[in-house]
VOTIKOL-119793 format. One line per 5 residues: number of its first residue (from 1); for each residue y, z, x of N, C-alpha, C, CB. Coordinates in nm, 2 decimals, always signed. Glycine has a CB too. Example, Ala and Ser with C-alpha at 12.3 -4.5 7.8 and 13.67 -1.06 7.14 Angstrom:
! residues 2
1> -0.57 +0.78 +1.32 -0.45 +0.78 +1.23 -0.33 +0.78 +1.32 -0.45 +0.90 +1.13 ~ -0.22 +0.71 +1.28 -0.11 +0.71 +1.37 +0.00 +0.79 +1.29 -0.06 +0.57 +1.41
END
This chain:
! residues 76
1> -3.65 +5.33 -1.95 -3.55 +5.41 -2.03 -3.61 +5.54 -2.06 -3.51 +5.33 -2.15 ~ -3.55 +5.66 -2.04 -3.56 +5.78 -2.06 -3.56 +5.80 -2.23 -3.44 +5.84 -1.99 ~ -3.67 +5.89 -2.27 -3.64 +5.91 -2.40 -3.56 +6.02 -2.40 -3.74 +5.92 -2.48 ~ -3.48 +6.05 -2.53 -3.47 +6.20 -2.58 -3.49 +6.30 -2.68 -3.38 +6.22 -2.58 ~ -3.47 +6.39 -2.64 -3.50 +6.48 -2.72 -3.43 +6.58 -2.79 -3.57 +6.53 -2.68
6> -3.41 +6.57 -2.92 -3.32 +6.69 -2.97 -3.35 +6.82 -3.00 -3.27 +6.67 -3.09 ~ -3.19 +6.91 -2.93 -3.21 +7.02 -2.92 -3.14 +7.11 -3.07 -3.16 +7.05 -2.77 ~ -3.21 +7.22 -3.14 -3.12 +7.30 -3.14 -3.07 +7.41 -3.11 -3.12 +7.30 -3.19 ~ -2.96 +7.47 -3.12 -2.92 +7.62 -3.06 -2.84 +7.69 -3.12 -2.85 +7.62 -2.94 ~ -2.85 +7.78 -3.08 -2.71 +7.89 -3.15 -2.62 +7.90 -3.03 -2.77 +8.08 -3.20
11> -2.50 +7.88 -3.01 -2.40 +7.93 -2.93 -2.27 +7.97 -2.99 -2.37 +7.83 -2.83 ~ -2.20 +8.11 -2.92 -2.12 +8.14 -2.94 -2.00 +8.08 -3.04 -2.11 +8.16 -2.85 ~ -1.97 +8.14 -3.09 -1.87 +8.05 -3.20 -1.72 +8.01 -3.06 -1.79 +8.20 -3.40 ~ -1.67 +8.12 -3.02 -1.55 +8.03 -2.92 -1.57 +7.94 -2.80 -1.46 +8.14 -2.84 ~ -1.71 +7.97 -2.76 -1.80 +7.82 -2.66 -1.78 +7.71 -2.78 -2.03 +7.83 -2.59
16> -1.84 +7.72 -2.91 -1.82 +7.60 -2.98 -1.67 +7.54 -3.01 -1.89 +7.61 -3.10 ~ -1.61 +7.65 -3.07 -1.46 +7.59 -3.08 -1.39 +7.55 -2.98 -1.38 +7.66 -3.12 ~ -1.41 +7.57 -2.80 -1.39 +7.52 -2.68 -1.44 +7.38 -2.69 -1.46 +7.60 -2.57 ~ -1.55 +7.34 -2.72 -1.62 +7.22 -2.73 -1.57 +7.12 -2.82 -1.74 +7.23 -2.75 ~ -1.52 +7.21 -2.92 -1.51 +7.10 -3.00 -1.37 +7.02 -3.01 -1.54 +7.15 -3.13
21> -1.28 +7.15 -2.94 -1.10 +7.10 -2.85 -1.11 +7.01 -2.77 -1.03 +7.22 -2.74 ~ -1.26 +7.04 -2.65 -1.23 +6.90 -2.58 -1.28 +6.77 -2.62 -1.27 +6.91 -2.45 ~ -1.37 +6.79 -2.73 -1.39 +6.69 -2.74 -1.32 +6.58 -2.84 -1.49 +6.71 -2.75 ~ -1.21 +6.67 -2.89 -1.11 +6.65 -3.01 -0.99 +6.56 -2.92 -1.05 +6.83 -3.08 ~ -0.91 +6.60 -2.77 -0.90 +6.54 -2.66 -0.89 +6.48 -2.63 -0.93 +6.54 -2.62
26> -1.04 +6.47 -2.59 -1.09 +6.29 -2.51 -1.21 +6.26 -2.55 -1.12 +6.27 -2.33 ~ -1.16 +6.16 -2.61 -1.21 +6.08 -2.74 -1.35 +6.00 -2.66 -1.07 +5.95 -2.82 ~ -1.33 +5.98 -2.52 -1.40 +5.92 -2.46 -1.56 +5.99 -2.44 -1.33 +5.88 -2.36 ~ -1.56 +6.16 -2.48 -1.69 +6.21 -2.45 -1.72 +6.27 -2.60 -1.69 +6.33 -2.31 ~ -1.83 +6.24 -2.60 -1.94 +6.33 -2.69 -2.05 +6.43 -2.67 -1.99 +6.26 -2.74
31> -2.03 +6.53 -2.78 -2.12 +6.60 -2.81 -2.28 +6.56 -2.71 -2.13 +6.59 -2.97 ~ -2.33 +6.50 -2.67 -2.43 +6.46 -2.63 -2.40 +6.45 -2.47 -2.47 +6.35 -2.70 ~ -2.31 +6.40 -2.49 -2.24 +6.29 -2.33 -2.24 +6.45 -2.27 -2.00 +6.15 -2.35 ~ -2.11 +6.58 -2.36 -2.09 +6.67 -2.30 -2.21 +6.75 -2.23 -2.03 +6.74 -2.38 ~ -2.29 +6.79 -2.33 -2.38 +6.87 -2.32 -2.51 +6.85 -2.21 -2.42 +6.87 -2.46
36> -2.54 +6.68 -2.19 -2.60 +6.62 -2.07 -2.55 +6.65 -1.92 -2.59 +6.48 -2.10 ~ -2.43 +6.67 -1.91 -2.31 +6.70 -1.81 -2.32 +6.78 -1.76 -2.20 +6.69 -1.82 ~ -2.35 +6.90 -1.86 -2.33 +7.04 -1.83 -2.46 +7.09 -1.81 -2.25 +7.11 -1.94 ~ -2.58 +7.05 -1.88 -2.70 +7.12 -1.83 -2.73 +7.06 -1.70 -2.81 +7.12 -1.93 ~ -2.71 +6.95 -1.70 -2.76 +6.91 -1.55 -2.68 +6.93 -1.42 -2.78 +6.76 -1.55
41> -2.51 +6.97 -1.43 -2.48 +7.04 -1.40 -2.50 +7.20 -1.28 -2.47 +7.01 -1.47 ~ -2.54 +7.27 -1.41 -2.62 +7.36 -1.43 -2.75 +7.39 -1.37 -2.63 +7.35 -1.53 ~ -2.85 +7.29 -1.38 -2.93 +7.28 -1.31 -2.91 +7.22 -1.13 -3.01 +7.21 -1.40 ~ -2.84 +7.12 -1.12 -2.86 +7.13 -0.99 -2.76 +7.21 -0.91 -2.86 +7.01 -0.95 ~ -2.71 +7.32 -0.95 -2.60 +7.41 -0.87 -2.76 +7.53 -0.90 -2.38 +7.46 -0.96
46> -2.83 +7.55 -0.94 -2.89 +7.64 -0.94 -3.08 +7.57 -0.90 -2.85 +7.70 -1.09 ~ -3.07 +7.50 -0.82 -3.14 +7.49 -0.73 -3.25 +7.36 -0.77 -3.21 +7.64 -0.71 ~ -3.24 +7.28 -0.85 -3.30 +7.17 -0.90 -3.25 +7.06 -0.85 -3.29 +7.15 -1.03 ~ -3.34 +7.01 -0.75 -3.32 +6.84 -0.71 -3.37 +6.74 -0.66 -3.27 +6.81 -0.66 ~ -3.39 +6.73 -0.83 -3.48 +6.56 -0.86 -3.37 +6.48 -0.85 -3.56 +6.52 -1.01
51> -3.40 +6.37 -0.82 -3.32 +6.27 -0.85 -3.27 +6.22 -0.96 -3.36 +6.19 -0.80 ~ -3.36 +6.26 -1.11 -3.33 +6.19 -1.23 -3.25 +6.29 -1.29 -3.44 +6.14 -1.31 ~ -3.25 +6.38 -1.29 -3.13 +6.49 -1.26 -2.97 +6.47 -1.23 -3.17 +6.56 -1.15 ~ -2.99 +6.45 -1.09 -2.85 +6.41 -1.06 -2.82 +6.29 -1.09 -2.82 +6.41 -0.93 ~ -2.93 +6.19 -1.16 -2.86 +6.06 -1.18 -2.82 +6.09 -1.34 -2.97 +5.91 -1.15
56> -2.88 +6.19 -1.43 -2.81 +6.21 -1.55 -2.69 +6.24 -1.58 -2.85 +6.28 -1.61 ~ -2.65 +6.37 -1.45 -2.52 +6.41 -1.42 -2.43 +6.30 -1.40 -2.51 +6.50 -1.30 ~ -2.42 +6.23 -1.31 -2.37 +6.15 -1.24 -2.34 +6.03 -1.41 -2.47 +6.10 -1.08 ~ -2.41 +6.00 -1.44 -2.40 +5.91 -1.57 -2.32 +5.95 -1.70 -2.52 +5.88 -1.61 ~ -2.37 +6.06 -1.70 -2.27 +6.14 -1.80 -2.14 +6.15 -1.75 -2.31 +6.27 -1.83
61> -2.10 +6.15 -1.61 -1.98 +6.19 -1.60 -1.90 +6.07 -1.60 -1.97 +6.26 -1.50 ~ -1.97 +5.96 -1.57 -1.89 +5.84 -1.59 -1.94 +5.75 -1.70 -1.90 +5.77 -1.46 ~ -1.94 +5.81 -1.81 -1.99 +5.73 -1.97 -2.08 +5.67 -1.98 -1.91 +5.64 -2.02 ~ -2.18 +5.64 -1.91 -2.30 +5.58 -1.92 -2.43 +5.64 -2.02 -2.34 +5.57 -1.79 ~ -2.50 +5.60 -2.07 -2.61 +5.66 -2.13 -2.72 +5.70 -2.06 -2.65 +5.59 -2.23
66> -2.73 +5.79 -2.05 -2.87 +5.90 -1.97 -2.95 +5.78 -1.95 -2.97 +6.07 -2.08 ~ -3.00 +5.73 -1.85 -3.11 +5.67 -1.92 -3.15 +5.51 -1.91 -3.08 +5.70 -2.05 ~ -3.00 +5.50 -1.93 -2.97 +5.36 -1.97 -2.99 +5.26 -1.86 -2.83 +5.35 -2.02 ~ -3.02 +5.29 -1.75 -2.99 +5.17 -1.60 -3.16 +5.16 -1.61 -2.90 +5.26 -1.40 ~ -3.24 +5.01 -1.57 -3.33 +5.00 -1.57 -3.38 +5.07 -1.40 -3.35 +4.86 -1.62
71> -3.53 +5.12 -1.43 -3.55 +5.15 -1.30 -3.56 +5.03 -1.20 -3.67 +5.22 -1.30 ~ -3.55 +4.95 -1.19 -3.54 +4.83 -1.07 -3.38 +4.86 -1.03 -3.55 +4.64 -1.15 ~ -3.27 +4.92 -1.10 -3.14 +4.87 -1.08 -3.08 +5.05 -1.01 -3.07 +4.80 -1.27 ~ -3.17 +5.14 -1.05 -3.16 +5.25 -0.91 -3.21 +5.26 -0.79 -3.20 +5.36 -0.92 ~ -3.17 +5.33 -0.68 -3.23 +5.34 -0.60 -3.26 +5.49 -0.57 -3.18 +5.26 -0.51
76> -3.43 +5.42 -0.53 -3.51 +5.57 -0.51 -3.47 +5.65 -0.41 -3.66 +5.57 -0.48
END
């Protein structure tokens, strides 16, 4: 299991009020869930690729917890 680590930041007040619409929305993502989605995102359109990467993306996008699949149960 992946640990984590909290971030903090300053972002734009209308990126936050964007975030906080969708997440107001669909009840099904969170602040965390979002933010995992989007940096890893982020990172692999901009040239990053590891595998634990895309498997965060990929988990976040379908509600899972970063993290959460034992390593026996991915494939390398």
């Amino acid at each position: 299991m992946q640990q984590s680590i909290s971030l903090s930041v300053e972002i734009p007040e209308d990126l936050h009020a964007s975030v906080q619409y969708y997440l107001d929305i669909h009840s099904g993502w969170s602040q965390d869930r979002l933010f995992c989605a989007a940096l890893s995102l982020f990172l692999m359109q901009n040239g990053v690729t590891e595998r634990q990467i895309s498997r965060i993306y990929l988990d976040s996008l379908f509600g899972q917890q970063p993290g959460s699949r034992e390593m026996a149960n991915s494939n390398p």
